[in-house]
C-alpha positions in Angstrom: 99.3 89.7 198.4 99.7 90.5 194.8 96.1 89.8 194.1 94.9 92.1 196.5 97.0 95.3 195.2 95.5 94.0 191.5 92.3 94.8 193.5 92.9 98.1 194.6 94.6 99.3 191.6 91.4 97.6 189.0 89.2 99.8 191.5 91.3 102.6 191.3 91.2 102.1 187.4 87.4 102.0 187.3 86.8 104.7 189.2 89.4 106.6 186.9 87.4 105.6 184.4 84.0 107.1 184.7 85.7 110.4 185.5 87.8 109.8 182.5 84.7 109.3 180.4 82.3 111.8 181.8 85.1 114.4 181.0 85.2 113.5 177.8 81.5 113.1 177.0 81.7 116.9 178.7 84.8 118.2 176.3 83.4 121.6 175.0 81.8 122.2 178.7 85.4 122.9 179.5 86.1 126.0 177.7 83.0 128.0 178.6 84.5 127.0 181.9 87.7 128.3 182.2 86.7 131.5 180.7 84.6 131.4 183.5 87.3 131.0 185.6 89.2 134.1 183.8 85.8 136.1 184.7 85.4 135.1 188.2 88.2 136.7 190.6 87.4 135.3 193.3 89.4 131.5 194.3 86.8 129.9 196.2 84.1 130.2 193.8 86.3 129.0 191.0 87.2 125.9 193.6 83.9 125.2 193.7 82.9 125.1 190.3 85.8 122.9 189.5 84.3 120.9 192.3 81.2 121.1 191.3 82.5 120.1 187.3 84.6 116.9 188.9 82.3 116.0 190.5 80.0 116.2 187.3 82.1 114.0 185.4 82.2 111.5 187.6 78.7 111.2 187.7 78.2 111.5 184.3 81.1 108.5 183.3 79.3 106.0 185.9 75.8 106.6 184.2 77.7 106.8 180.7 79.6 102.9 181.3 76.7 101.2 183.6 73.2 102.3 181.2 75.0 101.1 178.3 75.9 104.4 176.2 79.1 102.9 175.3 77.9 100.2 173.7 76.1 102.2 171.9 78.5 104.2 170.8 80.5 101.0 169.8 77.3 100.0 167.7 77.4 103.4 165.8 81.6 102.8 164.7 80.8 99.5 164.1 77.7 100.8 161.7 80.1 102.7 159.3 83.1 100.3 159.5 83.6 98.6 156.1 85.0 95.4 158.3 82.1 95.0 160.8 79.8 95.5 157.9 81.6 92.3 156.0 82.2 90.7 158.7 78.0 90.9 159.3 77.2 89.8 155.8 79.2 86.7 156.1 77.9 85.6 159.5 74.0 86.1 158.2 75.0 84.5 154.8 77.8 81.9 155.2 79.1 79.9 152.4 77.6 77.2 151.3 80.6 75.6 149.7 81.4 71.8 150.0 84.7 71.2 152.1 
């Protein structure tokens, strides 16, 4: 029983996820939008572009986590981080010292 609500909720998670993501890949989008929102008087259109947006993000986070942009992105912080960078150096040139 346990195992399947750990189910539901890591499928819940993931799908949290790429919305989660694609909003945040999409963070400046945002304010253009709801100035948008101030513009446009009318409810239902602003419902739909927030529908519309949502739906978006979503899109946007399960292309972002399956085609391997953040990976990438974890490549590019590891590029300027002094401890990757040592940690590299020692893996391609190990110490040749006698034990």
């Amino acid at each position: 029983m346990m195992e399947q609500n750990t189910f539901k909720f890591l499928k819940f998670a993931l799908h949290k996820r790429y919305f989660d993501t694609g909003f945040s890949v999409t963070n400046y989008l945002k304010y253009p939008l709801v100035l948008l929102g101030f513009a446009i008087p009318q409810p239902k259109a602003i419902i739909i572009v927030a529908t519309l947006y949502a739906s978006f993000c979503y899109l946007l986070g399960w292309w972002w986590l399956n085609y391997g942009m953040t990976e990438a992105e974890t490549e590019i912080s590891n590029r300027y981080n002094p401890f990757v960078q040592e940690m590299r150096k020692l893996i391609v040139k190990p110490n040749k010292r006698k034990i």
